[in-house]
Every structure is written in structure tokens, then in C-alpha cells.
N, C-alpha and C positions, 0 to 999 in steps of 0.2 A: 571484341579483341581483348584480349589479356596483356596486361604490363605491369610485370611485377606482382603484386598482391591484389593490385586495385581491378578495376572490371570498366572500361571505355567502352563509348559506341562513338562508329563517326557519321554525323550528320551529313544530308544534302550536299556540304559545302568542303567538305571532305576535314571538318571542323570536329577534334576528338574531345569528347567532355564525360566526366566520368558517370559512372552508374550507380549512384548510393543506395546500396543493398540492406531491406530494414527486414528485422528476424521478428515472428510472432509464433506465441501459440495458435492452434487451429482452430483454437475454441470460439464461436461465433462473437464474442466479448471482444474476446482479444483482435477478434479481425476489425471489430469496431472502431475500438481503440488506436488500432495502429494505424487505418486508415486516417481516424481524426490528425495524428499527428503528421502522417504524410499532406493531406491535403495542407498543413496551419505551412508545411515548409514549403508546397507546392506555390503557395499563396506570396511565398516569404522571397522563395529562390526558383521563378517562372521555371528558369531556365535547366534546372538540374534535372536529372532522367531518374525518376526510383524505380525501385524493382519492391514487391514482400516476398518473403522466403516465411512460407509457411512449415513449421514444424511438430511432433510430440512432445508434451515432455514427461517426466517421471510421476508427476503430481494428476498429468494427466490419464497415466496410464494403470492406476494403485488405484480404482477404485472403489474397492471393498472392507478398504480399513480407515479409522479415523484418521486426518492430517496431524493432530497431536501425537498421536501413535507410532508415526513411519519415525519419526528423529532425524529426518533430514531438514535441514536448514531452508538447501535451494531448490527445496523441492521443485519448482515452477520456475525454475532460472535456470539451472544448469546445461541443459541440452543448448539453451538459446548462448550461455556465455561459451562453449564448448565452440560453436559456428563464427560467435564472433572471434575468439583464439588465431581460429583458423583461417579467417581473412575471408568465410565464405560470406558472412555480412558482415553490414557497417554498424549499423545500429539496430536498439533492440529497446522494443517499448515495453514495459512493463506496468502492472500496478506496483506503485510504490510500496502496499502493504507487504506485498510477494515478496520483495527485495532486502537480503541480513543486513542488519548492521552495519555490518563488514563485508566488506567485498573481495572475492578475488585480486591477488596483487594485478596489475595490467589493466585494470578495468575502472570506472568512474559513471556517477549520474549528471549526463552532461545537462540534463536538463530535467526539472519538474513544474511540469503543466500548470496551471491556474485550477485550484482544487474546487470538484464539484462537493455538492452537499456530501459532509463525511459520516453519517448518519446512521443507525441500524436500521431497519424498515421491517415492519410484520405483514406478509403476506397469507390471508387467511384464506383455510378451505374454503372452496363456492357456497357451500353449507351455512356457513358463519359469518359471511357478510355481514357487516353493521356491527361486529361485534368489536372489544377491544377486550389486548390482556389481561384486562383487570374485571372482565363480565365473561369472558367465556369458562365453562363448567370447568369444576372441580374434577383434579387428575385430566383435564384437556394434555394430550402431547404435543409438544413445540419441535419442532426439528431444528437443529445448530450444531454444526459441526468445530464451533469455535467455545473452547473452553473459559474466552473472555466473556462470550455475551449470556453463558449459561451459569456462570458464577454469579455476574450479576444479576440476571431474570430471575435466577430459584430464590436470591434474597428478598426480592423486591416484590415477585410474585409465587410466594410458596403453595399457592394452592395450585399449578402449573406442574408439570414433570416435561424431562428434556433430556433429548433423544438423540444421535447422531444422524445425520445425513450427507451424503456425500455424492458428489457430480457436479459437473460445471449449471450455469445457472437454467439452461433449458429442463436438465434431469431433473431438476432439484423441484422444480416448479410441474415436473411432469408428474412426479412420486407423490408429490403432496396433492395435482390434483383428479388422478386417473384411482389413486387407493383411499382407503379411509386411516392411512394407520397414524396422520398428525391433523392437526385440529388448526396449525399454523405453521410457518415456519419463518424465520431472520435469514436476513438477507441484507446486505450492503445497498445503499440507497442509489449511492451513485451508480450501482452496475444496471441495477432496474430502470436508472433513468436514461444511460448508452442504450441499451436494448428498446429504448422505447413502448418501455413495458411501466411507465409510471402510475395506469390505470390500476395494477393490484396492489401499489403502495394506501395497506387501510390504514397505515400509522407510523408516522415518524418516532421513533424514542430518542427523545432529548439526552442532555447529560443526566438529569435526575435518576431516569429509568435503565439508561446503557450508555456508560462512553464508549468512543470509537477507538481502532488497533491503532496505531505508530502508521501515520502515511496513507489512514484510508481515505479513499476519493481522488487519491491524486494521480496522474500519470507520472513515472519517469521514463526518460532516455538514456538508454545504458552504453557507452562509447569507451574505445580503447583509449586508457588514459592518454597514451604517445599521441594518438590521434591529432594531433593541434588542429586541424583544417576541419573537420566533425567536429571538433570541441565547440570552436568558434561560430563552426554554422547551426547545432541544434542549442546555441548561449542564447538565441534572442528568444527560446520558447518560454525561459522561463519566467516564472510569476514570484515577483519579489517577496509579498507575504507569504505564498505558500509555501519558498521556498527556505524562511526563516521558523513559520512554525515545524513546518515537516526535519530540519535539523536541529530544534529544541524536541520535538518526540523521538528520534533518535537517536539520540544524544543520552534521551531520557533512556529509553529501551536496555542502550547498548552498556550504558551503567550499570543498572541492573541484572545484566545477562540474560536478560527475558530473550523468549524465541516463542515460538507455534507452540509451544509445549507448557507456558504457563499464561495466569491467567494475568494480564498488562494491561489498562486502557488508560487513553487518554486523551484530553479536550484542550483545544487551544486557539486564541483569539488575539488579533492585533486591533488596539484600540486605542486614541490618540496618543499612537508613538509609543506604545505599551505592551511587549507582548506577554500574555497571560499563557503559565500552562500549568494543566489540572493535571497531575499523575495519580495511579492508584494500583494496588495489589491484592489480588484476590485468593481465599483458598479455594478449592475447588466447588465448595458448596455454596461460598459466597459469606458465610457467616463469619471468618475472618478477612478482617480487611484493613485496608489504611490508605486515607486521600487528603494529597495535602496538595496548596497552589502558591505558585510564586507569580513572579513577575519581574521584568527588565525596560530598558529604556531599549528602543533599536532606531533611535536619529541619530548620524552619524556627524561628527565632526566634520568641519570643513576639507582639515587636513586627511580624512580618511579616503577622498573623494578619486586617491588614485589610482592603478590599473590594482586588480588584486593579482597574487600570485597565482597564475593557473595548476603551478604543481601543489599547490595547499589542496587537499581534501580533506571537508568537515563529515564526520561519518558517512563518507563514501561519496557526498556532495562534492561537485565542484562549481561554483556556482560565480564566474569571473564579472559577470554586470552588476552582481546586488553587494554593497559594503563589503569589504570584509571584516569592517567593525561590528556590525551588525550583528554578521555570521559568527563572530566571535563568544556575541553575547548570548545571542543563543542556544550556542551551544553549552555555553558555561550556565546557563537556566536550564537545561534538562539533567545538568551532572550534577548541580548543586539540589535540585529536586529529588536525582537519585538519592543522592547521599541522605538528604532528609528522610526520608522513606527508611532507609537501613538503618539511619538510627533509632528508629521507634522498631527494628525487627523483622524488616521487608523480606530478609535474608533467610530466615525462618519461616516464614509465609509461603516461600518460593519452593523451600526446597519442601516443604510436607508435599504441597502441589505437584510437584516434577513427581517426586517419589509414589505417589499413589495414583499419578496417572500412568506412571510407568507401570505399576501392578494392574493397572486396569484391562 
């Protein structure tokens, strides 16, 4: 039965309880994913009925040209926040890396997950087994579709060359290992380890070797800001550390104007009451660069201990159980990080990068 916007079914007892409708992409990942969060709310709220509303989206449907290429933002969000608009679902899971900065006005991350390993992974051809990036043959091909990890891999490993590849993570794993045309390929750690595919992880790369995008590893939940009663129900998924470093790289990102289009990474660590973030800017080849690390206090005063404001969002966070002192500070640690960065010329770095991957 329909009432209003919302979507009821009535039980046995002729008892009417709503139907909370969550949006995903189709892509086996994503069904993963969304499932994890239905079951942690299934677990949380017996009682409530979910539906998934599986869907395409633009990111999924482009896939002949690089994601740095297309210039779309939401690439991989849009269709899903178009349905939630529309009242046709509630919520909508996403990777948090997929998610701008900025968000459509109307919309909020009611919730981000407990972040899995945020880490690059090299998955090598069957061939190469036992090898690592630093022993496999000169001119080997890497395949990466992300301009972050191939800035840093060609400086770190120049006797390497790196290649575009594109497809959700079954094609990608399929191309590398049905052809001979790459020798390896990067991959996000945590999506290999959803997939339960952590047997082809041959190698974690650290920060030394590759830091990670703004938000990898994490899940968000994306809910209609007005929502209050979804605000409140997907509030207890979140994980308080991750949801302080993920709005210091945000924070970081959205200073900087970085998007899919340059090269941004970034490392972050909460450590006795300390949260540490790495920020860095790469040119395209990786030979120009700049990494610098700050840090904050995130214990909150006694006095801060009370409700925060739910209409406050911290780059697109709203995040009503963890401080909003906190939140404050970290956000103010990824903009004062910005700022350092453009003052040594991050600014210049960014835009050669935009400009010669747009001629690419």
C-alpha cells in the first residue's frame, strides 16, 4: 500500500509498518555492499521490512573511456540520488570514495561504516605469481584506471608502464586474466576483500608506495537530508573514527578542489586522541609532488558532550552521535592541510595535471 511518499505493508495483525527502500548499483560489489548494510540494520531494527532497488548508473554504463576523462563528478551516484529525489528509495549505499565532496542540496551521508583496509592491492597475472612491483620485468604493464595510483607507482616504480583499464571488479580481473596485455593490475583492497576474492591480493602497498583516494574502504549511506526518522535510524551505523578521519580527507579533498580528474591521495590515522592526516599532490607523472602531515587533538570536552545539531553537515557528513567538537576539528585539519599544500604551489601542480589530462 502507498501513503504518501512512503511505501507500508500490513502484517498478519493488520499492523502497517513501513518498507525502507535501499538503492544500489547492480554491480556484484555493490550488491555486496548493500546487502552488508541491510543485514548490520536488520540486526539493529528486527522489526523493519527492507526492499534493494537495484539500478544502472552512468559510470556503469561508459565503459570505453577512462573515469578521469568522462568529467563527471557523480558518476556512480547520480541515477541512485535521482530515485532517492523521487521518493522511489530511502536509502542508498555507496562507496564513500564514489561520493563529491559536495553534495546535491536535499541529500546527506547519514551514515559511514567502520572502514575496511583502505589500501591499494596488486593483483598479478597467473604468470607472475610470487612476483612483486619491484621484481617484475622491465616495461611490465600495470593496469589503473586511477590517475592517483599511477602518479605515484611510475615515480616509485619507473621501470613499470601504466595503462588504463576499465570495468567493475569482475571485468577487470577478467582482462587481466583471460589476455596477456598487463603483467598486473591495482585494485582497492577492500573491494577484493567484499568479494572474497583476498586470495589474489599478492601485495598490499603501504603509504610509502601508494596512498589511498578520500574515503577508500568505507561505506556510506546516503539519505534525504529532511528525512529525520532515516537520519536517526541509519545514525547508529556509524563508526566514530572513520567517520572523523573520512571528514578530515574530505575536508582535505574539497579545499583543494581535487575530483577523479587529479592526482590526490591521502593517509589517516587516529592515535592516542590524535588524529594524523597525510595529504599529497601529484603531477601526472608523479615527478612533481608535495606531502605534507598535520595533526589534531579529537577528545572532546565535557561541555561538548551534547546532542549535535542534525542540520549541521560537515562536507556532506552528518554525523549526530560522534562530537561535534570533534567533527569540527577535523574538518579544520584537512583545510588547514589544504591550505599548506597551496602554499608551497599545490595550485599549480593541479591545474598542469587537469589541463594535460584533459588533452589526453
Amino acid at each position: 500500500m502507498e501513503e504518501g511518499p512512503y511505501k507500508y505493508i500490513r502484517d498478519g495483525n493488520d499492523k502497517a509498518s513501513r518498507v525502507i527502500r535501499i538503492g544500489t548499483r547492480k554491480s556484484q560489489l555493490a550488491r555486496i555492499q548493500t546487502d552488508s548494510v541491510a543485514d548490520k540494520l536488520k540486526e539493529l531494527y528486527p522489526d523493519i521490512h527492507l526492499e534493494i532497488v537495484a539500478m544502472s548508473t552512468t559510470g556503469d554504463k561508459i565503459l570505453d573511456t577512462a573515469l578521469s576523462k568522462i568529467g563527471e563528478k557523480s558518476l556512480f551516484t547520480k541515477e541512485l540520488e535521482n530515485a532517492l529525489e523521487r521518493n522511489e528509495v530511502d536509502l542508498v549505499v555507496h562507496s564513500l570514495k564514489d561520493l563529491p565532496t559536495t553534495l546535491p542540496p536535499g541529500f546527506t551521508i547519514g551514515a559511514v561504516l567502520k572502514r575496511e583496509n583502505p589500501h591499494d592491492a596488486v593483483v598479478l597475472h597467473p604468470q607472475n605469481v610470487g612476483k612483486t612491483l619491484d621484481s617484475l620485468p622491465e616495461n611490465s604493464v600495470i593496469g589503473t584506471s586511477s590517475l592517483r595510483r599511477a602518479a605515484q607507482l611510475k615515480k616509485r616504480f619507473p621501470h613499470l608502464k601504466f595503462n588504463d583499464i576499465r570495468g567493475n571488479l569482475n571485468t577487470r580481473l577478467k582482462k587481466l586474466d583471460e589476455k596477456d596485455d598487463f603483467a598486473a593490475i591495482i585494485l582497492a583492497a577492500a573491494g577484493l576483500r567484499r568479494m572474497g576474492w583476498e586470495n589474489r591480493i599478492s601485495q598490499i602497498l603501504g603509504p610509502e608506495d601508494c596512498m589511498y583516494a578520500v574515503g577508500q574502504g568505507a561505506l556510506a549511506v546516503e539519505v534525504r537530508a529532511r528525512d529525520v526518522d532515516i537520519l536517526e535510524m541509519v545514525s547508529v551505523l556509524h563508526d566514530p573514527d572513520t567517520v572523523l578521519r573520512c571528514i578530515a580527507e574530505r575536508a582535505f579533498l574539497r579545499h583543494l578542489e581535487g575530483g577523479c580528474s587529479v592526482p590526490v591521495a591521502v593517509h589517516t590515522q587516529v592515535k592516542d586522541s590524535q588524529l594524523y592526516l597525510t595529504g599529497a599532490v601529484y603531477s601526472l607523472d608523479g615527478s612533481d609532488s608535495l606531502k605534507e602531515t598535520m595533526q589534531t587533538s579529537i577528545t572532546a570536552n565535557d561541555k561538548s558532550s551534547e546532542e549535535v545539531d542534525e542540520r549541521v553537515q560537515r562536507v556532506g557528513v552528518t554525523a549526530t552521535k560522534v562530537p561535534g567538537e570533534a567533527q569540527d576539528r577535523a574538518e579544520k585539519l584537512g583545510i588547514d592541510l589544504a591550505n599548506l599544500l597551496l602554499s608551497k604551489g599545490a595550485k599549480e601542480i593541479l591545474t598542469v595535471a587537469r589541463q594535460l589530462n584533459d588533452a589526453r
